[in-house]
LOLOMI-718657 format. One record per residue (C-alpha): residue number from 1; residue in one letter; chain; x, y, z. Coordinates in steps of 0.1 Angstrom, whole numbers. Example, Ala and Ser with C-alpha at 12.3 -4.5 7.8 and 13.67 -1.06 7.14 Angstrom:
# residues 2
     i   aa   ch       X       Y       Z
     1    A    A     123     -45      78
     2    S    A     137     -11      71
//
This chain:
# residues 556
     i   aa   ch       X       Y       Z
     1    X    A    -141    -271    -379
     2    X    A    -152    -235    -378
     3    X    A    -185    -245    -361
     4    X    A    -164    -260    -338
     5    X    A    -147    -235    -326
     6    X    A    -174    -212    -322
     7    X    A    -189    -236    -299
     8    X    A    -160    -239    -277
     9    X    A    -150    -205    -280
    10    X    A    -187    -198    -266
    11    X    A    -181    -224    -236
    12    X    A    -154    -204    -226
    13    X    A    -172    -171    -224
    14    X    A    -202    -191    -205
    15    X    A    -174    -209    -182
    16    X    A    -158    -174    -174
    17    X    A    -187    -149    -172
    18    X    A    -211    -172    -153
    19    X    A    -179    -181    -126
    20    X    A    -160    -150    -123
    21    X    A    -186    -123    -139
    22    X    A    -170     -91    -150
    23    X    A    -191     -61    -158
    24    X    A    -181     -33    -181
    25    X    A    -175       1    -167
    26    X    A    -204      30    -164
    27    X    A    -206      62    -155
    28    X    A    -227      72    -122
    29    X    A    -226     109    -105
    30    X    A    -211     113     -66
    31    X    A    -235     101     -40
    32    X    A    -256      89     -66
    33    X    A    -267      49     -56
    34    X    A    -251      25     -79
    35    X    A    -267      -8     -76
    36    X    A    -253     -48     -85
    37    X    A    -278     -73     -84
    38    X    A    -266    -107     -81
    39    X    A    -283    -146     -83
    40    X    A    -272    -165     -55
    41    X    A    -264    -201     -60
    42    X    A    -278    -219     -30
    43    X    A    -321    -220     -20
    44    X    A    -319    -204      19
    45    X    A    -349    -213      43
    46    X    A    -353    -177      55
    47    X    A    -326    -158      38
    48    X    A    -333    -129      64
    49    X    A    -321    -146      85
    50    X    A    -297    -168      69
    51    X    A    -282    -138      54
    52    X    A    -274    -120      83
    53    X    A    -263    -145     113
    54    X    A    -259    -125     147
    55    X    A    -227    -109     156
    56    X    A    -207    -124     123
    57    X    A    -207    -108      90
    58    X    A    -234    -110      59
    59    X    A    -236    -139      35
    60    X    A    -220    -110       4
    61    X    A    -200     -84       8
    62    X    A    -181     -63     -19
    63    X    A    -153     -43     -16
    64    X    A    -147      -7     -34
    65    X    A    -117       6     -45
    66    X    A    -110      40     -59
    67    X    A     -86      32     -88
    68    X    A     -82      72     -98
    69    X    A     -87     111     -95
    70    X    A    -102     119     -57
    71    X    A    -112      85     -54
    72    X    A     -78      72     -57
    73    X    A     -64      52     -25
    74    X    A    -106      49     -15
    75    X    A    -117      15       2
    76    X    A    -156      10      15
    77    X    A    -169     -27      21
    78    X    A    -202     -28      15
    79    X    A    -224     -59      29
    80    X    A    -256     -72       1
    81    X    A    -286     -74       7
    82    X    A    -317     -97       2
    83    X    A    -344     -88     -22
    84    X    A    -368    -118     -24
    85    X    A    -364    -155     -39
    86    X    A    -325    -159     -53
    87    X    A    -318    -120     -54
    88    X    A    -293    -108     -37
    89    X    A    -282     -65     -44
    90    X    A    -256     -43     -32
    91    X    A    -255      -8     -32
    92    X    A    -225      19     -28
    93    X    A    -230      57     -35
    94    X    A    -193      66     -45
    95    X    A    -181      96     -27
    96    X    A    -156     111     -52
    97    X    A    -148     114     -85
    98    X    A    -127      89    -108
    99    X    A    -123      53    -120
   100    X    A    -138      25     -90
   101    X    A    -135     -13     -92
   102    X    A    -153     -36     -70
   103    X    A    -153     -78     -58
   104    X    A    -173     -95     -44
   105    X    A    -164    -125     -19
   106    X    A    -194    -150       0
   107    X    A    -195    -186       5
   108    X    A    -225    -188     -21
   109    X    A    -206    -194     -55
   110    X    A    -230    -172     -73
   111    X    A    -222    -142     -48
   112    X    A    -189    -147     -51
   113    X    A    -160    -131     -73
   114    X    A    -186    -108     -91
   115    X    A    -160     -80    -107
   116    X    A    -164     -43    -124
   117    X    A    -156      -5    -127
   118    X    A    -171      26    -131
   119    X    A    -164      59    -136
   120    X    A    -182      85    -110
   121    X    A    -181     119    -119
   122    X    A    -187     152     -97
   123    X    A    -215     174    -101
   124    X    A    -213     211    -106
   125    X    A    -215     236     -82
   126    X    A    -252     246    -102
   127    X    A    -262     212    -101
   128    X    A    -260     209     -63
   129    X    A    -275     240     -58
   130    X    A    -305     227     -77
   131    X    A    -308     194     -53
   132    X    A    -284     196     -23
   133    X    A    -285     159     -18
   134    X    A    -259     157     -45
   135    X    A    -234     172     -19
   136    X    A    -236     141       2
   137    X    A    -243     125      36
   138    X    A    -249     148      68
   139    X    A    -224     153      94
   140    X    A    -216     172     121
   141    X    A    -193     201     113
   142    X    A    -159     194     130
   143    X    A    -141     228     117
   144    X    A    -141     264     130
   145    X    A    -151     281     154
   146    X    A    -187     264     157
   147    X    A    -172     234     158
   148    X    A    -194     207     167
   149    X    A    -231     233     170
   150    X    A    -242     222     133
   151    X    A    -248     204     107
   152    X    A    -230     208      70
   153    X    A    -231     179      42
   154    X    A    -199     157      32
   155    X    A    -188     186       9
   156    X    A    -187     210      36
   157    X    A    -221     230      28
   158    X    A    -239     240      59
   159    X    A    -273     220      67
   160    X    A    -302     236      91
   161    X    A    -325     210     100
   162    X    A    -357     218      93
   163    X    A    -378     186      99
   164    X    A    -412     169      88
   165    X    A    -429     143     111
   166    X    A    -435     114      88
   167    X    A    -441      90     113
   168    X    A    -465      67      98
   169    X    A    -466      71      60
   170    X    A    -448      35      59
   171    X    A    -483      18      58
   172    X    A    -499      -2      33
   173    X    A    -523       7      12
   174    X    A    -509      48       7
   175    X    A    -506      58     -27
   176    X    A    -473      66     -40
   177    X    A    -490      98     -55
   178    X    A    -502     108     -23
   179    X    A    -465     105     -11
   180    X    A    -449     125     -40
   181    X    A    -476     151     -33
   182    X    A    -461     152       4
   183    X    A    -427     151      -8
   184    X    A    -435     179     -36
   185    X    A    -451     200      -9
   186    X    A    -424     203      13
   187    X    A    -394     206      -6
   188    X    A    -412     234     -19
   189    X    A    -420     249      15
   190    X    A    -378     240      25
   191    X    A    -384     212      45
   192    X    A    -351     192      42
   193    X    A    -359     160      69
   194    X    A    -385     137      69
   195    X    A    -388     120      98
   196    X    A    -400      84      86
   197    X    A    -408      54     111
   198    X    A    -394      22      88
   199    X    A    -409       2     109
   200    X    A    -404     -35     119
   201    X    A    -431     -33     148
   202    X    A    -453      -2     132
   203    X    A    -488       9     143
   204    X    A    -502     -21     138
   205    X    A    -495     -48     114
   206    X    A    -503     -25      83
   207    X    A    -475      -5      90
   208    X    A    -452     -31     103
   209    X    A    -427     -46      78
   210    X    A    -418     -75      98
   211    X    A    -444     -99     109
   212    X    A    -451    -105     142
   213    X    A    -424    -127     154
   214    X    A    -396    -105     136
   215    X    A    -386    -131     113
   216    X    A    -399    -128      80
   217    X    A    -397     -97      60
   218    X    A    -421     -84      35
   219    X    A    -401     -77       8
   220    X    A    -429     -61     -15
   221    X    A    -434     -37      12
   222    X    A    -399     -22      19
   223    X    A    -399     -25     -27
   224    X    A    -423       6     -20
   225    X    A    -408      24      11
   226    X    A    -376      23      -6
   227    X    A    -390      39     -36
   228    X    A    -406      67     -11
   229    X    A    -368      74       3
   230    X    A    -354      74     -34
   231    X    A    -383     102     -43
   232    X    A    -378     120     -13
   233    X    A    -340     122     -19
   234    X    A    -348     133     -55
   235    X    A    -364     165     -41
   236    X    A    -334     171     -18
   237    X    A    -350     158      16
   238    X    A    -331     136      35
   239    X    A    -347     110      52
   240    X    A    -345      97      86
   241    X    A    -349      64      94
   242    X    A    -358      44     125
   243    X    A    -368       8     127
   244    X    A    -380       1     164
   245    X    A    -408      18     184
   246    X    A    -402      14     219
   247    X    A    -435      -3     239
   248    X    A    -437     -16     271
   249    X    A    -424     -52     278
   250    X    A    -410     -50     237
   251    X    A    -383     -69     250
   252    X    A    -408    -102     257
   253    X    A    -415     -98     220
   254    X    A    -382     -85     202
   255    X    A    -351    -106     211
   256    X    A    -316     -84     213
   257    X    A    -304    -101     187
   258    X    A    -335     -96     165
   259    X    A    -336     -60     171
   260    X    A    -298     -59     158
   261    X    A    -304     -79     125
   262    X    A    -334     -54     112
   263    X    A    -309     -25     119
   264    X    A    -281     -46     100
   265    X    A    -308     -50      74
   266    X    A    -318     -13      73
   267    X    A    -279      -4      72
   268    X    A    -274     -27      42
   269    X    A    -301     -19      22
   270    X    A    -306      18      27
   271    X    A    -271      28      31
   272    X    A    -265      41      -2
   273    X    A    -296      70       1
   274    X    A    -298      98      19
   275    X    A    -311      91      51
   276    X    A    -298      92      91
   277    X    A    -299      67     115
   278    X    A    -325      69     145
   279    X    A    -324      38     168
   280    X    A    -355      38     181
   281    X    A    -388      59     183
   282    X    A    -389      70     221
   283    X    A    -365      44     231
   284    X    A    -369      51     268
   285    X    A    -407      46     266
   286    X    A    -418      22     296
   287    X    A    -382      19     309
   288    X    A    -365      13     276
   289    X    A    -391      -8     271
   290    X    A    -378     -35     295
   291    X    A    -341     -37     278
   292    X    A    -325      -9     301
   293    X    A    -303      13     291
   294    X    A    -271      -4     283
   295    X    A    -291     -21     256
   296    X    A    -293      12     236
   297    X    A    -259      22     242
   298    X    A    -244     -11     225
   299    X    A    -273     -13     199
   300    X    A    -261      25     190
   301    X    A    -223      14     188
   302    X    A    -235     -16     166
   303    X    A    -254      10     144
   304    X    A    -225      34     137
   305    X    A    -199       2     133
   306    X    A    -223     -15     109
   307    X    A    -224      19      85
   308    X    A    -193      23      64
   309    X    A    -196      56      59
   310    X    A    -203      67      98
   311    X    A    -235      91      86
   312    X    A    -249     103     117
   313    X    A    -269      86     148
   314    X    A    -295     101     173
   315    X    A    -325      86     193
   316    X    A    -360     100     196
   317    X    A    -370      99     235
   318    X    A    -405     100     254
   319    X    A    -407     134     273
   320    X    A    -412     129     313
   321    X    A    -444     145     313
   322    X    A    -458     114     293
   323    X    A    -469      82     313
   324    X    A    -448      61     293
   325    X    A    -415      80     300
   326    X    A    -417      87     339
   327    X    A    -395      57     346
   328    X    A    -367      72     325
   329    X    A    -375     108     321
   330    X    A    -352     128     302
   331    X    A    -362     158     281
   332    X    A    -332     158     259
   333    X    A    -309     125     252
   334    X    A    -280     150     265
   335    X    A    -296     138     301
   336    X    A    -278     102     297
   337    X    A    -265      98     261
   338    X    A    -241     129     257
   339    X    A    -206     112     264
   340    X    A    -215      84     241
   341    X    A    -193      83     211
   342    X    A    -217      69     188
   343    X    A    -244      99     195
   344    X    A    -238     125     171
   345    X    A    -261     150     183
   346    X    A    -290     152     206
   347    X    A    -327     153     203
   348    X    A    -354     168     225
   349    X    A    -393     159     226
   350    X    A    -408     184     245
   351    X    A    -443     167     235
   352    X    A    -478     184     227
   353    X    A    -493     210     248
   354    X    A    -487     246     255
   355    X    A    -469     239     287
   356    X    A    -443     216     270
   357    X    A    -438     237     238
   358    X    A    -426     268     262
   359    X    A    -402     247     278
   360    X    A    -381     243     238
   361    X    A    -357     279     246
   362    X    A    -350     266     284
   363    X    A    -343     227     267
   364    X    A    -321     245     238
   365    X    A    -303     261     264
   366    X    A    -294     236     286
   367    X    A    -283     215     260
   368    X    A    -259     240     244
   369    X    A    -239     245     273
   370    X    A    -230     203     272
   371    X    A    -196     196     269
   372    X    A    -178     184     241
   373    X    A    -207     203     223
   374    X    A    -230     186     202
   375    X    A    -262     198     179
   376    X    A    -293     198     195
   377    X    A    -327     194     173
   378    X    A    -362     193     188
   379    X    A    -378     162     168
   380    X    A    -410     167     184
   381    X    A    -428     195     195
   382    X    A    -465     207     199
   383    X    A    -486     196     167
   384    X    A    -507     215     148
   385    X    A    -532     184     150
   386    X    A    -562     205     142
   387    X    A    -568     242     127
   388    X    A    -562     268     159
   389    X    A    -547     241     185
   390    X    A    -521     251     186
   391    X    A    -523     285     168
   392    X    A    -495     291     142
   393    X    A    -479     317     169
   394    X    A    -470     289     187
   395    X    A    -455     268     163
   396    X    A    -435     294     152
   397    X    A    -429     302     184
   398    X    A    -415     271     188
   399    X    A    -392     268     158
   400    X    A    -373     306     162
   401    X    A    -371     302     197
   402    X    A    -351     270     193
   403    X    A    -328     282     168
   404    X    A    -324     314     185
   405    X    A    -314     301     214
   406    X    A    -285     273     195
   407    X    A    -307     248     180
   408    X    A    -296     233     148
   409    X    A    -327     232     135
   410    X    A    -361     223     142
   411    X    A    -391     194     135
   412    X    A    -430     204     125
   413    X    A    -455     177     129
   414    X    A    -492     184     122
   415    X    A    -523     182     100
   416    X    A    -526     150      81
   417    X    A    -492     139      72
   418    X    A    -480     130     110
   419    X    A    -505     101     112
   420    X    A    -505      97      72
   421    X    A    -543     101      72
   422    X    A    -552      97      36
   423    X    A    -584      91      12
   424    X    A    -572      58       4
   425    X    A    -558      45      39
   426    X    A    -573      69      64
   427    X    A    -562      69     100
   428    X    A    -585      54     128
   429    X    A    -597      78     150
   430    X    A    -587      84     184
   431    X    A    -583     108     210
   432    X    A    -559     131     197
   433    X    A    -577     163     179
   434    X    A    -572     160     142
   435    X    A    -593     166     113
   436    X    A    -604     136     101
   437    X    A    -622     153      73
   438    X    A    -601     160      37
   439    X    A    -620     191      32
   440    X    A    -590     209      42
   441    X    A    -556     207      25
   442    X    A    -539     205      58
   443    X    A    -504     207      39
   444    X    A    -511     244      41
   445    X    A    -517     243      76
   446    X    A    -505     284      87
   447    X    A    -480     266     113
   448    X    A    -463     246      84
   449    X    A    -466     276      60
   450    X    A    -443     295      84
   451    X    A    -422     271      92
   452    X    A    -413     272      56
   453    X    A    -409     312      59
   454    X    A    -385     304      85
   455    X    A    -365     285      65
   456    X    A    -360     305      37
   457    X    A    -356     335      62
   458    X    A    -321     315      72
   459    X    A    -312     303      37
   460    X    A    -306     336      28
   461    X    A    -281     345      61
   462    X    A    -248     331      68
   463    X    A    -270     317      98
   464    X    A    -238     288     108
   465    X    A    -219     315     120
   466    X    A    -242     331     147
   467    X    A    -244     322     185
   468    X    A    -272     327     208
   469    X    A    -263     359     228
   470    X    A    -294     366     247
   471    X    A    -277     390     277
   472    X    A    -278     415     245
   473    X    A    -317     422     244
   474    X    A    -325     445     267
   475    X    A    -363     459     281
   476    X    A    -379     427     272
   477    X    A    -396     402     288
   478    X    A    -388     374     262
   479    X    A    -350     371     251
   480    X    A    -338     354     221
   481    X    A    -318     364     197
   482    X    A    -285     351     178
   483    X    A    -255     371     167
   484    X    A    -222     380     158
   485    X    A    -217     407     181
   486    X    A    -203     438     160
   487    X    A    -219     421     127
   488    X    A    -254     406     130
   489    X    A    -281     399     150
   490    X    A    -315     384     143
   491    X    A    -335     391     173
   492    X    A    -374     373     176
   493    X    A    -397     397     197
   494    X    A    -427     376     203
   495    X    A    -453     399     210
   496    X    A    -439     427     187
   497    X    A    -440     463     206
   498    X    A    -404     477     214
   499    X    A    -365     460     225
   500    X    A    -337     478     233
   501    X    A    -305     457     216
   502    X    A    -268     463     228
   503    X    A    -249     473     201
   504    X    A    -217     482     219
   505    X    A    -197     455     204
   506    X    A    -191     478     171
   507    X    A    -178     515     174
   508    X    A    -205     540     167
   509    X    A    -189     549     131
   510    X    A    -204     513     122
   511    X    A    -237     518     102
   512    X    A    -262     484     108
   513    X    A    -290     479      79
   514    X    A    -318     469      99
   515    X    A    -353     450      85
   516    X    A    -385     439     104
   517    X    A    -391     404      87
   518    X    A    -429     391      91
   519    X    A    -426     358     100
   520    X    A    -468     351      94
   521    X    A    -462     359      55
   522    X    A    -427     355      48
   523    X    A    -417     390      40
   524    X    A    -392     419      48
   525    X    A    -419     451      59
   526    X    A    -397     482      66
   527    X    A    -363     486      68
   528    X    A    -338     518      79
   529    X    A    -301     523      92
   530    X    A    -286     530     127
   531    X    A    -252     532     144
   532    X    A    -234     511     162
   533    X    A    -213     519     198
   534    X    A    -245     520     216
   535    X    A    -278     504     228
   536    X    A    -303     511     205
   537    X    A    -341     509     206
   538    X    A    -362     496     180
   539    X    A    -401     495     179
   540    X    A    -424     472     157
   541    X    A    -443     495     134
   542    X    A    -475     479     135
   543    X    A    -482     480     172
   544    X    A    -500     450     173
   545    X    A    -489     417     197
   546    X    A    -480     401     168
   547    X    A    -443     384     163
   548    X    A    -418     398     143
   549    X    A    -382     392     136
   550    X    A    -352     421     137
   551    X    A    -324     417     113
   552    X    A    -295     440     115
   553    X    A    -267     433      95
   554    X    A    -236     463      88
   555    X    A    -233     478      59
   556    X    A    -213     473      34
//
């Protein structure tokens, strides 16, 4: 009789658990990616596809409710994903603290019903400090005064861009070592973006994680880009994600609809890391590559619809001076994307060349004065493709000129890691001038070195607050600097020598702390006092042409 019961009392558990599984509660931190993997019932033909039929919703979807503390009165509805043979996974990254349930509902019965909790708890203020991804998604800041010129993170903190181009290290045969070097090296440096292609039609088939048709899905592959994002996010980079290059004529070889369903894909499987959206790689290449431009508009909508939590959305466009972007030449998206509600901020590629990288200030400019405002980023600008072309002036050039003159941040691209030239999966070579030699650690590149001076130069300044003010350098041919008129001003004197700087904004009992910063090596090199109510002249103490950066600041 006893064995008896046990028997039943274990048919019961098996009936209940297997039909309506329930899974004890666990504790996860805020933003962190908390993951359910299910077994679906039915055998799909291409579950791709199946999975995600156009213009109706996935084959699983789970709702989150916040039960408790700040998650209380919280709902997100996440869609699942497919993960190869009967696997199906969804992931959420819980944006407050407290007690959160989830269901699941499909018309597979082993999707369906799947229930749990968990407890997510915050992080301290140390703890973000040490990675700043645990402070959440990027946004455009919607408060104060600067409204809408910059970037903070869901908790409020403000967020310069400062960018890697990462274009092509979604090809097979990389290392994952080689990657964490990459990743090591620039967090290190303060690169916070990498600008990764996830591609489904790559540079080639080895990059390309869709086969040729756009139907099938190598699911190994996008196992170990994934697991580049996750390491990436580890070391507090956020990573941006595009799926689609445009080529010309792409729309005799992508359907509409199959463009949409690899961004649904991307959406549902990577929405839970830190990343941004980019719909496509130079999406006006060759006319939009043959879709025109209403095309992009709706696939952008579609994008920031799909994405429960509404992270942000740009485009990457072809600069006019290139052949493939004279039929729709636009130097910044601003040009035909501004009013769009789905475009969060624009981007500029200004392309490679000398020419092209001294048109970034006028770009920046242009761009700010756009109405309702909007951040502006240049994602691409010259490359340091080979040691001394361009020369590391230039590239710094480039980067404080931008966000002297309102950028909200700034993109490098150079040396190896643009092209993902490796030992083990070397780039072919072509016609563009990099080293195809490993001789050189082109990670230390002087122009990426900088770059990184840069951006601990503003880590260490309430830079969100200051606005380009250009009318108050005076006796120079170049002007950019960025202030608070009365408070601070950080002034970029490209070829060193003298400036004259209008100070009148402050009464001249104001004392300013001033400091030449050397952007080549990172460091402050002489420093003095002056008063305000005045314009005041300041000389470069090394009389050379090289840059230098003024930093005044009043005392306190």
């Amino acid at each position: 009789m006893k064995k008896m019961f046990i028997l039943i009392t274990i048919f019961i558990l098996n009936i209940f658990f297997f039909n309506n599984s329930i899974f004890c509660a666990e504790n996860i931190k805020e933003w962190e990616v908390f993951e359910i993997k299910l077994m679906a019932k039915n055998s799909y033909k291409n579950p791709y596809i199946e999975g995600l039929p156009d213009n109706e919703e996935g084959l699983v979807r789970v709702n989150f409710t916040g039960l408790s503390g700040k998650a209380k009165g919280m709902n997100y509805e996440i869609t699942g994903f497919w993960d190869g043979g009967q696997i199906w996974k969804v992931r959420f990254a819980p944006p407050a603290s407290g007690e959160w349930s989830y269901i699941s509902r499909s018309i597979d019965s082993g999707l369906n019903n799947i229930k749990g909790t968990f407890r997510c708890e915050g992080w301290t203020e140390q703890e973000k400090n040490e990675n700043p991804i645990r402070r959440g998604f990027i946004s455009v800041c919607k408060t104060g005064e600067r409204s809408g010129r910059y970037f903070e993170y869901s908790d409020g903190a403000p967020f310069l861009w400062i960018g890697d181009t990462w274009w092509n290290w979604t090809k097979r045969g990389i290392n994952f070592s080689s990657f964490k070097k990459l990743a090591d090296d620039r967090a290190q440096k303060g690169f916070n973006i990498g600008q990764l292609f996830v591609a489904a039609n790559g540079w080639g088939r080895i990059s390309s994680l869709l086969d040729a048709k756009f139907d099938n899905l190598d699911i190994e592959h996008m196992q170990n880009v994934e697991k580049m994002i996750e390491y990436a996010n580890s070391k507090g980079i956020t990573v941006w994600v595009h799926g689609w290059w445009s080529r010309e004529n792409l729309n005799e070889r992508a359907s509409p609809e199959k463009m949409r369903r690899w961004w649904k894909y991307l959406i549902h499987r990577l929405g839970a890391y830190n990343v941004i959206w980019i719909l496509a790689g130079e999406y006006n290449m060759n006319n939009y590559g043959g879709f025109g431009l209403n095309f992009w508009k709706e696939l952008g909508k579609m994008v920031k619809e799909e994405d429960p939590y509404k992270r942000i959305v740009g485009v990457h466009p072809t600069p006019p001076t290139w052949r493939g972007g004279i039929d729709a030449p636009q130097w910044s998206t601003g040009e035909v994307l501004h009013q769009e509600d789905w475009l969060d901020y624009n981007q500029s590629q200004v392309g490679h060349g000398r020419m092209n990288n001294e048109l970034i200030s006028d770009i920046i400019t242009s761009e700010y004065k756009r109405k309702p405002p909007k951040p502006v980023v240049v994602t691409e600008p010259w490359y340091e493709f080979i040691l001394g072309n361009p020369s590391d002036e230039h590239i710094r050039f480039g980067g404080w000129s931008a966000i002297l003159s309102g950028a909200a941040g700034h993109t490098y691209g150079g040396g190896h890691v643009w092209k993902a030239h490796v030992p083990e999966a070397p780039a072919p070579k072509d016609n563009w001038p990099m080293d195809m030699s490993f001789e050189t650690n082109t990670l230390d590149y002087p122009g990426a070195v900088s770059i990184g001076y840069m951006a601990k130069f503003f880590k260490n300044i309430k830079w969100w607050e200051l606005e380009p003010h250009p009318e108050l350098v005076l006796e120079y041919p170049e002007k950019y600097c960025s202030a608070v008129p009365g408070k601070e001003y950080v002034v970029y004197l490209r070829y060193g020598g003298s400036v004259k700087l209008n100070l009148k904004d402050s009464s001249s009992d104001v004392i300013f702390n001033y400091r030449w910063f050397n952007p080549r090596i990172g460091k402050y090199e002489n420093s003095g006092k002056i008063s305000g109510g005045n314009i005041q002249r300041f000389q470069v103490h090394d009389y050379s042409d090289n840059d230098w950066v003024l930093h005044l600041s009043v005392e306190k």
